[in-house]
N, C-alpha and C positions, 0 to 999 in steps of 0.2 A: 503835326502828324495826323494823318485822316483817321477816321474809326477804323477798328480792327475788326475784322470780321470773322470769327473762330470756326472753325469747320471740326467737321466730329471725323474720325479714323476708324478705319476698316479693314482688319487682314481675315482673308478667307482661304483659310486650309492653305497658307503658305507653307512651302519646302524651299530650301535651299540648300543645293548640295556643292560642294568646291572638291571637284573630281570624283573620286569615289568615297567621299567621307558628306553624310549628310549633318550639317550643321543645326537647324533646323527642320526635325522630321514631318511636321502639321499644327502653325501655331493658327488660332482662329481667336480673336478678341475684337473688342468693338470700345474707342473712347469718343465718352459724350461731348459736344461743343462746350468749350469753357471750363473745362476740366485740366487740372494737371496731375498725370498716369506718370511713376516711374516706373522704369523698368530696373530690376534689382535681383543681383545674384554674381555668385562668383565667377572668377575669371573662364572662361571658354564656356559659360552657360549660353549664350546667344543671346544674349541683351544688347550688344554694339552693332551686330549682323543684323539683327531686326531692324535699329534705327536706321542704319543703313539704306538698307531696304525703305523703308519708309523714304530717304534724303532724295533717293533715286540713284544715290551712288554704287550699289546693288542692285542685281533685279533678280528675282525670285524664280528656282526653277519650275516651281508649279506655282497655283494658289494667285488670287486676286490681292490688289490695296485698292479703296477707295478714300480720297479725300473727300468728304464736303459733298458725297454722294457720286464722284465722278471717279470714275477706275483711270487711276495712273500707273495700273502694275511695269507700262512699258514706257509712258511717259518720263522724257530728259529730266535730267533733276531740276537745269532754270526753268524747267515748265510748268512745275509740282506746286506753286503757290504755298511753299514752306522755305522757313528761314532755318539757319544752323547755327550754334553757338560749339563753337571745337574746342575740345579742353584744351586748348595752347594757345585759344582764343584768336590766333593769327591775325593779328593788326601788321600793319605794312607800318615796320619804324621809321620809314621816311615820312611819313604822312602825319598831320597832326590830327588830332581826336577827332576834328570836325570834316579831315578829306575823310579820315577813315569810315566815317558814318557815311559819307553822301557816296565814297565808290559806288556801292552796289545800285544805288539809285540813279549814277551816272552811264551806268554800264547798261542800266535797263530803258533809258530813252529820254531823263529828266535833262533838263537844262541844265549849266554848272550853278547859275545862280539860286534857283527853283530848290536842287539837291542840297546846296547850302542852308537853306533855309528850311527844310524838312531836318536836316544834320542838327540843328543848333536846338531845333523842337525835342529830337530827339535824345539828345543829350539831356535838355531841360526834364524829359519824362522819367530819366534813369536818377535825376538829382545831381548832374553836372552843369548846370549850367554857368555860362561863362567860362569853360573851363573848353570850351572848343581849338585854341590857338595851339592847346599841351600838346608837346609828342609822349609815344608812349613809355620811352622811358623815363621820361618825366611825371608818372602817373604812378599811382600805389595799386599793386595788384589789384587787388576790389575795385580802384576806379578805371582798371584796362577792362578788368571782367564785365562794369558793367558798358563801356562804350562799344566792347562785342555786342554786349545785348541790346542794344541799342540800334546797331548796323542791321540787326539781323529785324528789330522791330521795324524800322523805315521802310521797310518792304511791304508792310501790313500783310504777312502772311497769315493764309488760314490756318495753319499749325507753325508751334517753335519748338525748336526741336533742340536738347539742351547736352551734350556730352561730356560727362564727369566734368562739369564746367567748373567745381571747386576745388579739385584735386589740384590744382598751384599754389595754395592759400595754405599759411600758415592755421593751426586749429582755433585760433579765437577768431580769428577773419572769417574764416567759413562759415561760423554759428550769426554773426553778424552779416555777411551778404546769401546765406540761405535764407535768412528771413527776408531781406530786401528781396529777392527773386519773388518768392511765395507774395509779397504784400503786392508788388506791381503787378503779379499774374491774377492774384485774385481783383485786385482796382480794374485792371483792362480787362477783366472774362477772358483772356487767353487760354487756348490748347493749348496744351503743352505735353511734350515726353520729354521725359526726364529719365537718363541713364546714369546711373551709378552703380559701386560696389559697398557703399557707406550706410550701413543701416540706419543710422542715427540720424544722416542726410536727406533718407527717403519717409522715415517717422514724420521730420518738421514740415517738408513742403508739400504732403504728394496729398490728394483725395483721393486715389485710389494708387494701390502696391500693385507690382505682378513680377511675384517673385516667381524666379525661372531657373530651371538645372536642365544641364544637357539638352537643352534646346526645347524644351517643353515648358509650359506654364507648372509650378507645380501649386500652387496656390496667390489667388489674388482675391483685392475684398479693402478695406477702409484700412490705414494705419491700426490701429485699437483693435481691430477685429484680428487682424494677424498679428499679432505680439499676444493679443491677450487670449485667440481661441486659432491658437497654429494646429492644422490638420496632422502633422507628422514630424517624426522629433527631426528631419532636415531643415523644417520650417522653422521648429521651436527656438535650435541651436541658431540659425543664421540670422530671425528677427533678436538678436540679444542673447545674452546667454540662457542656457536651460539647464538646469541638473532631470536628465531623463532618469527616472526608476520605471521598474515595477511596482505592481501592486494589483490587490484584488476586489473586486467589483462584489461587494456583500449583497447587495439589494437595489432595484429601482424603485424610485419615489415619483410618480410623474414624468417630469422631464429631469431628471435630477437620481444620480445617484451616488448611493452611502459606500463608500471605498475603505479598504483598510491598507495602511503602509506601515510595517513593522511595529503593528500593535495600536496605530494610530488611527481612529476614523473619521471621516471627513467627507463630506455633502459639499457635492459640486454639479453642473449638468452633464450629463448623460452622454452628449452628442452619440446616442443612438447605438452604446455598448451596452451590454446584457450581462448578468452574472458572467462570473471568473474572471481569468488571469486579463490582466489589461496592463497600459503604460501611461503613465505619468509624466507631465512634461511640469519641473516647479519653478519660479522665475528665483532668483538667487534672493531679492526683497521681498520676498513671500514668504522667508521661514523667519519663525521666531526664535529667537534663545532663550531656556530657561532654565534655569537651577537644574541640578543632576536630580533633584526629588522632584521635579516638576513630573506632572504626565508629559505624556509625548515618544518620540523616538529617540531614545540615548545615544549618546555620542560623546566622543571626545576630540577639542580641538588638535589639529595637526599644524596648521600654521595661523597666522595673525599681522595682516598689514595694515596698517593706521594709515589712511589717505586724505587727511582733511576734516571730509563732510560724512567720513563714514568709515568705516573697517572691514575690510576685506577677510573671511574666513574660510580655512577648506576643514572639512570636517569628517570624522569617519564614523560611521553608523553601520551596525547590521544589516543593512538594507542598500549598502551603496556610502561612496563619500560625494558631501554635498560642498557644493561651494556657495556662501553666503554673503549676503550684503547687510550691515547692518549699520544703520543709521546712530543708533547709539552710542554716543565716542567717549562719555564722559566716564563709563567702568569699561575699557580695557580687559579683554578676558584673556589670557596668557597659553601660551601651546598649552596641550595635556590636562586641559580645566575639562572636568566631564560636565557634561551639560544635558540637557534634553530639547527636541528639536518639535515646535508647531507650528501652522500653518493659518495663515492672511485667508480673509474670506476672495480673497482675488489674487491671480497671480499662479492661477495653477489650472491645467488642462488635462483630460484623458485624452488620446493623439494615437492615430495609427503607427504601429509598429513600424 
Protein backbone atom coordinates (compact mmCIF):
# COMPACT_ATOMS: atom_id res chain seq x y z
CA UNK A 1 0.00 0.00 0.00
CA UNK A 2 1.57 3.53 -1.01
CA UNK A 3 1.58 6.27 1.83
CA UNK A 4 -1.61 7.72 2.84
CA UNK A 5 -1.69 11.05 2.48
CA UNK A 6 -4.51 12.76 4.91
CA UNK A 7 -6.04 15.80 3.89
CA UNK A 8 -7.86 18.23 6.46
CA UNK A 9 -11.95 18.98 5.80
CA UNK A 10 -13.83 22.06 5.36
CA UNK A 11 -17.61 22.83 5.54
CA UNK A 12 -18.36 26.50 5.08
CA UNK A 13 -21.82 27.64 6.02
CA UNK A 14 -23.29 24.49 4.64
CA UNK A 15 -27.31 24.16 4.18
CA UNK A 16 -29.04 21.43 2.97
CA UNK A 17 -32.61 21.40 2.52
CA UNK A 18 -34.83 18.20 0.94
CA UNK A 19 -37.83 20.25 -0.22
CA UNK A 20 -39.13 22.47 2.18
CA UNK A 21 -37.70 20.92 5.24
CA UNK A 22 -34.11 22.29 6.07
CA UNK A 23 -32.09 19.44 7.36
CA UNK A 24 -28.97 21.17 8.00
CA UNK A 25 -29.66 24.97 8.68
CA UNK A 26 -25.54 26.45 8.69
CA UNK A 27 -22.96 23.82 9.74
CA UNK A 28 -19.34 25.54 9.55
CA UNK A 29 -16.37 23.16 11.08
CA UNK A 30 -12.94 22.71 9.97
CA UNK A 31 -10.96 18.78 10.70
CA UNK A 32 -7.24 18.81 10.97
CA UNK A 33 -5.06 16.44 8.75
CA UNK A 34 -4.72 13.18 10.63
CA UNK A 35 -7.27 13.58 12.94
CA UNK A 36 -10.30 11.35 13.54
CA UNK A 37 -13.64 13.82 14.14
CA UNK A 38 -16.82 11.84 15.05
CA UNK A 39 -19.84 12.97 14.33
CA UNK A 40 -22.43 12.04 17.14
CA UNK A 41 -26.01 12.52 18.02
CA UNK A 42 -29.34 11.20 17.80
CA UNK A 43 -31.32 9.99 15.06
CA UNK A 44 -32.44 12.90 12.47
CA UNK A 45 -29.85 15.27 14.11
CA UNK A 46 -27.85 15.44 10.70
CA UNK A 47 -24.81 13.51 11.31
CA UNK A 48 -25.39 10.84 8.29
CA UNK A 49 -26.56 14.13 5.86
CA UNK A 50 -23.30 15.72 6.67
CA UNK A 51 -21.24 12.64 5.92
CA UNK A 52 -22.91 12.46 2.97
CA UNK A 53 -22.38 15.56 1.84
CA UNK A 54 -18.88 15.15 2.49
CA UNK A 55 -18.95 11.26 0.24
CA UNK A 56 -20.36 13.46 -2.48
CA UNK A 57 -23.41 11.45 -2.49
CA UNK A 58 -25.23 14.59 -1.34
CA UNK A 59 -24.58 18.09 -2.38
CA UNK A 60 -25.31 20.92 -0.36
CA UNK A 61 -27.97 23.54 -1.13
CA UNK A 62 -25.69 26.39 -0.04
CA UNK A 63 -22.25 26.49 1.61
CA UNK A 64 -18.78 25.14 0.47
CA UNK A 65 -16.54 21.52 1.22
CA UNK A 66 -13.08 21.68 0.84
CA UNK A 67 -10.88 18.71 0.90
CA UNK A 68 -7.09 18.96 1.31
CA UNK A 69 -7.83 22.65 0.47
CA UNK A 70 -9.64 22.08 -2.83
CA UNK A 71 -13.47 22.77 -2.95
CA UNK A 72 -15.45 19.75 -4.08
CA UNK A 73 -18.92 21.12 -2.95
CA UNK A 74 -20.02 20.01 -6.72
CA UNK A 75 -17.45 17.58 -7.34
CA UNK A 76 -18.69 13.44 -8.26
CA UNK A 77 -18.18 11.38 -5.34
CA UNK A 78 -15.37 9.03 -7.57
CA UNK A 79 -13.73 12.35 -7.84
CA UNK A 80 -13.59 13.31 -3.99
CA UNK A 81 -10.21 11.47 -3.12
CA UNK A 82 -12.30 9.88 -0.04
CA UNK A 83 -13.07 6.28 0.80
CA UNK A 84 -16.41 5.01 2.52
CA UNK A 85 -16.77 2.39 4.94
CA UNK A 86 -20.95 1.60 5.06
CA UNK A 87 -22.41 0.09 7.93
CA UNK A 88 -23.40 -3.07 6.09
CA UNK A 89 -20.07 -2.81 4.87
CA UNK A 90 -21.24 -4.19 1.43
CA UNK A 91 -18.66 -6.69 0.35
CA UNK A 92 -19.82 -8.41 -3.05
CA UNK A 93 -20.40 -12.28 -1.54
CA UNK A 94 -19.32 -13.73 -4.56
CA UNK A 95 -16.02 -12.34 -4.36
CA UNK A 96 -13.31 -13.56 -1.91
CA UNK A 97 -11.75 -10.97 0.66
CA UNK A 98 -8.96 -10.35 -1.78
CA UNK A 99 -11.26 -9.51 -5.26
CA UNK A 100 -13.19 -7.58 -2.69
CA UNK A 101 -10.17 -5.36 -1.78
CA UNK A 102 -8.69 -4.91 -5.36
CA UNK A 103 -12.46 -3.88 -6.95
CA UNK A 104 -12.19 -0.55 -6.42
CA UNK A 105 -8.61 -0.38 -7.39
CA UNK A 106 -9.64 -2.39 -10.52
CA UNK A 107 -12.33 -0.02 -11.40
CA UNK A 108 -10.06 2.83 -11.10
CA UNK A 109 -7.38 1.97 -13.81
CA UNK A 110 -4.97 -0.69 -11.86
CA UNK A 111 -4.00 -3.85 -13.65
CA UNK A 112 -5.69 -7.21 -12.14
CA UNK A 113 -2.48 -8.31 -11.08
CA UNK A 114 -0.92 -4.79 -9.65
CA UNK A 115 -4.79 -4.61 -7.76
CA UNK A 116 -4.03 -7.95 -6.44
CA UNK A 117 -1.11 -7.29 -5.04
CA UNK A 118 -2.08 -3.80 -3.41
CA UNK A 119 -5.50 -6.27 -2.13
CA UNK A 120 -3.12 -8.74 -0.30
CA UNK A 121 -0.94 -5.36 1.32
CA UNK A 122 -3.94 -4.52 2.27
CA UNK A 123 -5.39 -7.08 3.98
CA UNK A 124 -1.79 -7.62 5.66
CA UNK A 125 -2.29 -3.75 7.14
CA UNK A 126 -5.85 -4.54 8.59
CA UNK A 127 -4.12 -8.08 10.28
CA UNK A 128 -5.59 -10.40 7.71
CA UNK A 129 -3.09 -11.55 6.19
CA UNK A 130 -3.29 -14.83 4.33
CA UNK A 131 -6.71 -14.76 4.67
CA UNK A 132 -7.23 -13.21 0.99
CA UNK A 133 -8.76 -16.56 -0.64
CA UNK A 134 -12.06 -16.15 2.28
CA UNK A 135 -15.43 -15.33 1.12
CA UNK A 136 -17.18 -13.28 3.20
CA UNK A 137 -19.31 -15.59 4.65
CA UNK A 138 -16.60 -17.32 5.54
CA UNK A 139 -15.28 -14.43 7.68
CA UNK A 140 -16.30 -13.24 11.37
CA UNK A 141 -17.96 -10.07 11.42
CA UNK A 142 -14.84 -7.86 12.63
CA UNK A 143 -12.76 -9.68 9.94
CA UNK A 144 -15.55 -8.50 6.99
CA UNK A 145 -15.45 -5.08 8.99
CA UNK A 146 -12.03 -4.88 8.71
CA UNK A 147 -11.65 -6.07 4.70
CA UNK A 148 -14.23 -3.04 4.19
CA UNK A 149 -11.73 -1.01 5.77
CA UNK A 150 -9.28 -2.12 3.92
CA UNK A 151 -11.04 -1.84 0.30
CA UNK A 152 -11.69 1.55 1.22
CA UNK A 153 -7.66 2.10 2.51
CA UNK A 154 -6.30 0.85 -1.14
CA UNK A 155 -7.47 3.77 -2.50
CA UNK A 156 -5.18 5.90 -0.41
CA UNK A 157 -7.72 8.35 0.19
CA UNK A 158 -7.34 11.81 1.62
CA UNK A 159 -10.13 11.41 4.17
CA UNK A 160 -12.05 7.82 5.38
CA UNK A 161 -14.92 8.21 5.98
CA UNK A 162 -16.53 5.67 8.52
CA UNK A 163 -20.62 5.08 8.95
CA UNK A 164 -21.92 3.43 12.09
CA UNK A 165 -19.28 0.84 10.87
CA UNK A 166 -19.96 -1.24 14.20
CA UNK A 167 -23.40 -1.19 14.59
CA UNK A 168 -23.42 -5.27 13.13
CA UNK A 169 -21.16 -6.30 15.97
CA UNK A 170 -22.14 -8.06 18.81
CA UNK A 171 -21.10 -5.56 22.27
CA UNK A 172 -17.87 -7.34 23.16
CA UNK A 173 -16.62 -7.25 19.35
CA UNK A 174 -17.20 -3.63 18.97
CA UNK A 175 -15.17 -2.72 22.12
CA UNK A 176 -12.35 -4.99 20.54
CA UNK A 177 -12.59 -3.67 16.64
CA UNK A 178 -13.24 0.09 17.90
CA UNK A 179 -9.82 -0.10 19.26
CA UNK A 180 -8.36 -1.88 16.24
CA UNK A 181 -9.99 1.11 13.99
CA UNK A 182 -8.51 3.86 16.55
CA UNK A 183 -4.90 1.89 16.63
CA UNK A 184 -4.66 1.67 12.68
CA UNK A 185 -6.00 5.36 12.30
CA UNK A 186 -3.63 6.68 14.63
CA UNK A 187 -0.34 4.14 13.10
CA UNK A 188 -1.31 5.57 9.41
CA UNK A 189 -2.16 9.45 10.60
CA UNK A 190 -5.47 8.85 8.90
CA UNK A 191 -8.62 11.54 8.53
CA UNK A 192 -11.07 10.31 9.54
CA UNK A 193 -15.09 11.01 10.30
CA UNK A 194 -16.59 8.96 12.16
CA UNK A 195 -20.42 8.78 12.49
CA UNK A 196 -22.22 7.17 14.96
CA UNK A 197 -25.10 7.34 17.62
CA UNK A 198 -22.89 5.23 20.43
CA UNK A 199 -21.55 7.48 22.94
CA UNK A 200 -19.40 5.10 24.44
CA UNK A 201 -18.12 4.34 20.66
CA UNK A 202 -17.24 8.12 20.06
CA UNK A 203 -15.50 8.53 23.87
CA UNK A 204 -12.84 5.40 22.59
CA UNK A 205 -11.84 6.44 19.10
CA UNK A 206 -12.58 10.01 18.29
CA UNK A 207 -9.81 13.28 18.98
CA UNK A 208 -12.23 15.32 18.55
CA UNK A 209 -16.56 14.85 19.35
CA UNK A 210 -19.15 17.10 17.39
CA UNK A 211 -22.08 16.44 18.96
CA UNK A 212 -25.03 17.62 16.88
CA UNK A 213 -29.04 18.29 17.38
CA UNK A 214 -31.21 19.29 14.75
CA UNK A 215 -28.77 19.99 12.39
CA UNK A 216 -26.60 22.20 14.19
CA UNK A 217 -23.30 21.60 16.14
CA UNK A 218 -24.49 21.97 19.56
CA UNK A 219 -21.13 21.34 21.15
CA UNK A 220 -17.69 20.02 20.18
CA UNK A 221 -14.15 19.90 21.79
CA UNK A 222 -11.77 16.62 23.01
CA UNK A 223 -13.74 13.26 24.31
CA UNK A 224 -12.87 14.43 28.31
CA UNK A 225 -13.74 17.97 27.66
CA UNK A 226 -17.34 16.99 26.66
CA UNK A 227 -18.29 14.31 29.23
CA UNK A 228 -16.50 16.09 31.90
CA UNK A 229 -17.38 20.22 31.07
CA UNK A 230 -20.90 19.50 28.79
CA UNK A 231 -22.16 23.18 27.95
CA UNK A 232 -25.94 22.29 28.44
CA UNK A 233 -27.82 19.44 30.26
CA UNK A 234 -28.63 18.08 26.18
CA UNK A 235 -24.90 17.65 26.12
CA UNK A 236 -24.68 16.51 29.78
CA UNK A 237 -27.53 13.76 29.30
CA UNK A 238 -26.49 12.39 25.78
CA UNK A 239 -22.35 12.25 26.48
CA UNK A 240 -23.55 9.42 29.53
CA UNK A 241 -25.84 9.90 31.84
CA UNK A 242 -26.42 13.22 33.97
CA UNK A 243 -28.72 13.79 37.06
CA UNK A 244 -29.44 17.64 36.20
CA UNK A 245 -30.55 19.71 39.38
CA UNK A 246 -30.55 22.94 40.59
CA UNK A 247 -28.82 24.72 42.73
CA UNK A 248 -27.33 27.98 43.79
CA UNK A 249 -24.23 29.92 43.12
CA UNK A 250 -23.22 31.46 46.81
CA UNK A 251 -19.92 33.09 45.78
CA UNK A 252 -17.18 33.37 43.12
CA UNK A 253 -13.63 32.47 43.93
CA UNK A 254 -11.43 33.32 40.84
CA UNK A 255 -12.40 31.12 38.33
CA UNK A 256 -14.12 28.80 40.63
CA UNK A 257 -17.28 28.82 42.41
CA UNK A 258 -18.80 27.86 46.04
CA UNK A 259 -22.48 26.40 45.07
CA UNK A 260 -24.92 25.20 47.42
CA UNK A 261 -27.34 21.92 46.67
CA UNK A 262 -29.81 21.24 49.44
CA UNK A 263 -27.68 22.22 52.03
CA UNK A 264 -24.61 20.92 50.47
CA UNK A 265 -21.51 23.18 49.27
CA UNK A 266 -19.13 22.57 46.77
CA UNK A 267 -16.27 24.32 44.88
CA UNK A 268 -16.09 23.72 41.19
CA UNK A 269 -15.28 26.15 38.05
CA UNK A 270 -17.36 28.87 37.44
CA UNK A 271 -17.53 28.43 33.60
CA UNK A 272 -18.42 32.10 33.69
CA UNK A 273 -22.00 31.97 36.15
CA UNK A 274 -22.33 34.73 38.69
CA UNK A 275 -24.29 34.51 41.92
CA UNK A 276 -27.87 32.90 41.99
CA UNK A 277 -29.95 30.27 40.77
CA UNK A 278 -27.92 28.01 38.29
CA UNK A 279 -27.94 24.11 37.02
CA UNK A 280 -25.96 21.37 37.85
CA UNK A 281 -25.22 18.64 35.53
CA UNK A 282 -23.69 15.45 38.30
CA UNK A 283 -22.29 12.24 36.56
CA UNK A 284 -24.19 9.23 38.50
CA UNK A 285 -20.05 8.11 39.86
CA UNK A 286 -19.76 11.47 41.24
CA UNK A 287 -22.03 11.14 44.26
CA UNK A 288 -20.97 9.50 47.23
CA UNK A 289 -23.03 7.40 49.84
CA UNK A 290 -23.01 7.92 53.36
CA UNK A 291 -24.54 7.03 56.52
CA UNK A 292 -28.12 9.03 57.11
CA UNK A 293 -25.77 11.01 59.96
CA UNK A 294 -23.15 11.76 57.49
CA UNK A 295 -23.32 15.52 56.08
CA UNK A 296 -24.48 15.90 52.81
CA UNK A 297 -27.90 15.69 51.10
CA UNK A 298 -30.37 13.13 52.75
CA UNK A 299 -31.93 10.75 51.01
CA UNK A 300 -33.56 7.65 50.91
CA UNK A 301 -32.92 4.78 48.60
CA UNK A 302 -35.91 3.96 46.11
CA UNK A 303 -34.43 1.08 44.23
CA UNK A 304 -30.97 -1.18 44.24
CA UNK A 305 -29.45 -3.14 41.15
CA UNK A 306 -26.33 -5.27 41.75
CA UNK A 307 -24.61 -5.40 38.26
CA UNK A 308 -21.25 -6.99 38.93
CA UNK A 309 -18.73 -4.32 39.11
CA UNK A 310 -21.02 -1.96 40.81
CA UNK A 311 -24.58 -1.11 41.91
CA UNK A 312 -27.03 0.74 40.30
CA UNK A 313 -29.01 3.26 42.66
CA UNK A 314 -32.16 5.74 42.12
CA UNK A 315 -32.58 7.83 45.00
CA UNK A 316 -34.99 10.51 46.33
CA UNK A 317 -33.57 13.66 47.95
CA UNK A 318 -35.24 17.11 48.59
CA UNK A 319 -33.61 18.53 45.76
CA UNK A 320 -34.48 16.07 42.91
CA UNK A 321 -34.06 12.08 42.72
CA UNK A 322 -30.56 11.02 41.78
CA UNK A 323 -29.44 8.13 39.96
CA UNK A 324 -26.11 6.62 41.26
CA UNK A 325 -23.25 4.56 40.49
CA UNK A 326 -21.53 3.10 42.89
CA UNK A 327 -18.51 1.05 42.81
CA UNK A 328 -18.90 -0.48 46.24
CA UNK A 329 -20.56 -4.04 46.08
CA UNK A 330 -19.37 -5.57 49.12
CA UNK A 331 -22.28 -3.64 51.74
CA UNK A 332 -25.22 -3.73 49.53
CA UNK A 333 -27.52 -0.86 50.70
CA UNK A 334 -31.29 -2.21 50.60
CA UNK A 335 -34.40 0.09 49.11
CA UNK A 336 -35.64 2.70 51.99
CA UNK A 337 -32.00 2.73 53.79
CA UNK A 338 -31.78 6.54 54.43
CA UNK A 339 -28.68 7.77 53.49
CA UNK A 340 -26.82 11.02 52.72
CA UNK A 341 -25.51 12.03 49.42
CA UNK A 342 -21.63 13.96 48.54
CA UNK A 343 -19.89 14.89 45.96
CA UNK A 344 -16.30 13.54 43.87
CA UNK A 345 -13.99 16.60 43.29
CA UNK A 346 -14.89 15.64 39.36
CA UNK A 347 -17.77 14.65 37.71
CA UNK A 348 -19.88 17.60 38.21
CA UNK A 349 -20.51 20.74 35.91
CA UNK A 350 -22.61 24.25 36.11
CA UNK A 351 -24.22 23.92 32.27
CA UNK A 352 -26.66 26.26 30.57
CA UNK A 353 -30.21 25.70 31.20
Amino acid sequence: MTDLKPGSVVFENIRKDFGAFTAIPDLSLTIEPGTLVTLLGPSGCGKTTTLRMLAGLEHPTAGRILIGGRDVTMVPAHERDVSMVFQSYALFPHMDARDNVAYGLESSGFKKQEARELAEDGLAQVGLAGMGHRLPAELSGGQQQRVAVARALVLNPQVLLLDEPLSNLDARLRRRVRTEIRELQQRLGLTAVYVTHDQDEALAVSDRIVVMKEGRIAQTGAPRTLYEQPASAFIADFMGEANVISCEVLELDGDHAVIDVGGLQHRLPSRQNGPGSAKLAVRPGAIVLNPESGSGIGGEILTAAYLGGHVEYEIETPVGNFFVIDHSVEHLLAPRTAVSLGFRNRGLALIDG
